[in-house]
KELOKOL-804860 format. One record per residue (C-alpha): y, z, x. Coordinates in steps of 0.001 Angstrom, whole numbers, plus 524288, in hexadecimal, padded with zeros to 5 digits. Each point is the difference from the previous one (the first is absolute). Layout:
# KELOKOL-804860
YZX/...
END
This chain:
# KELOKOL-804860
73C6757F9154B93/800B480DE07F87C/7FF35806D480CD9/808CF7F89B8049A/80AFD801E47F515/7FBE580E267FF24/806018009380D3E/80CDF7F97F7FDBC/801E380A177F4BD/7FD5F80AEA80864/808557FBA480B02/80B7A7FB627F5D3/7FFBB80D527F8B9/7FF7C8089180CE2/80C997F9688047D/806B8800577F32A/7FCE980DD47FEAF/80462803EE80DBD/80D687F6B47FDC8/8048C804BB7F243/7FA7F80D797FCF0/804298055680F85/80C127F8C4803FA/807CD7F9AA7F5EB/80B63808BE7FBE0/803137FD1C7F030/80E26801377FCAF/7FD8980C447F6E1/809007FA987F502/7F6527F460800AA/7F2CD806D880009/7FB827FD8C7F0DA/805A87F0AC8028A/7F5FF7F5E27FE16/807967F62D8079D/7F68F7FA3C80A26/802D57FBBD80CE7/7F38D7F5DE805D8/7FE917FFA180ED2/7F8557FAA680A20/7F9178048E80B22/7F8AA7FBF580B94/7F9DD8079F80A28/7F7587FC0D80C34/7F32880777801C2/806EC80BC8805F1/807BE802787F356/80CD77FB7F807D1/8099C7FA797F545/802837F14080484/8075B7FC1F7F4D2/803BC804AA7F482/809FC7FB747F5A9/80590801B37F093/7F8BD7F4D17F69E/80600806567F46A/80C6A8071A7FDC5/8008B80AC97F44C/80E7B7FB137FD25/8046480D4E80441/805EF800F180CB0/7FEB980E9F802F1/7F0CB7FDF47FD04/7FF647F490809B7/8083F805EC8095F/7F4BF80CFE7FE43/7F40B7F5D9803B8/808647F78D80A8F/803CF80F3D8073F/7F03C800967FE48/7FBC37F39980686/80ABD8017580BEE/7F8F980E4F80239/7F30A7FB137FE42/7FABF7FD8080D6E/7F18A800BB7FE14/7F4E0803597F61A/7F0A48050B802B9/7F6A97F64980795/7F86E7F6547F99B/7F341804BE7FE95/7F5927F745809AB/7F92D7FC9F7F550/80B8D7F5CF7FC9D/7FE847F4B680941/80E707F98A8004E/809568026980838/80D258015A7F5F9/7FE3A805887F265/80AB67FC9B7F672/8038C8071F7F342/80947801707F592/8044580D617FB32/806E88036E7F1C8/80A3E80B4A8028C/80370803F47F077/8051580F0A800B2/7F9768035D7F286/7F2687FE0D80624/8016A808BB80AFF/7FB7280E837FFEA/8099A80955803F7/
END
């Protein structure tokens, strides 16, 4: 059971890494906001997005609009590894600008 939770954690914070700290543009006037946006993800065992979607809005529009421009761009994300035997892998993600590292 560890091994096998070790491996969702890896997987999860590969993909969150790659999504937020790579691709997601920040309005600058918004980067030391703590507002948090909550999305999820799912991806088939290529990394190919098949759905993804806002859970949560931050109650700012210009934020949301930031992580929606994201998701419509976003058209895949690294293999799962073969060590992870399913065939989708589904995630959520927290964008909050504060936490990135510019």
């Amino acid at each position: 059971y560890g091994d096998h939770r070790d491996l969702h954690l890896s997987i999860r914070r590969q993909r969150q890494m790659c999504i937020r700290d790579r691709h997601w543009e920040v309005p600058l006037h918004l980067a030391e906001s703590e507002l948090t946006v909550v999305v999820r993800i799912r991806i088939d065992k290529e990394g190919r997005i098949q759905k993804s979607k806002i859970e949560t809005s931050s109650g700012n529009a210009e934020l949301d609009h930031s992580v929606s421009r994201l998701l419509k761009n976003l058209q895949s994300l690294p293999s799962l590894p073969y060590s992870y035997l399913g065939h989708i892998y589904e995630f959520g993600i927290k964008f909050t600008p504060r936490d990135l590292q510019f």
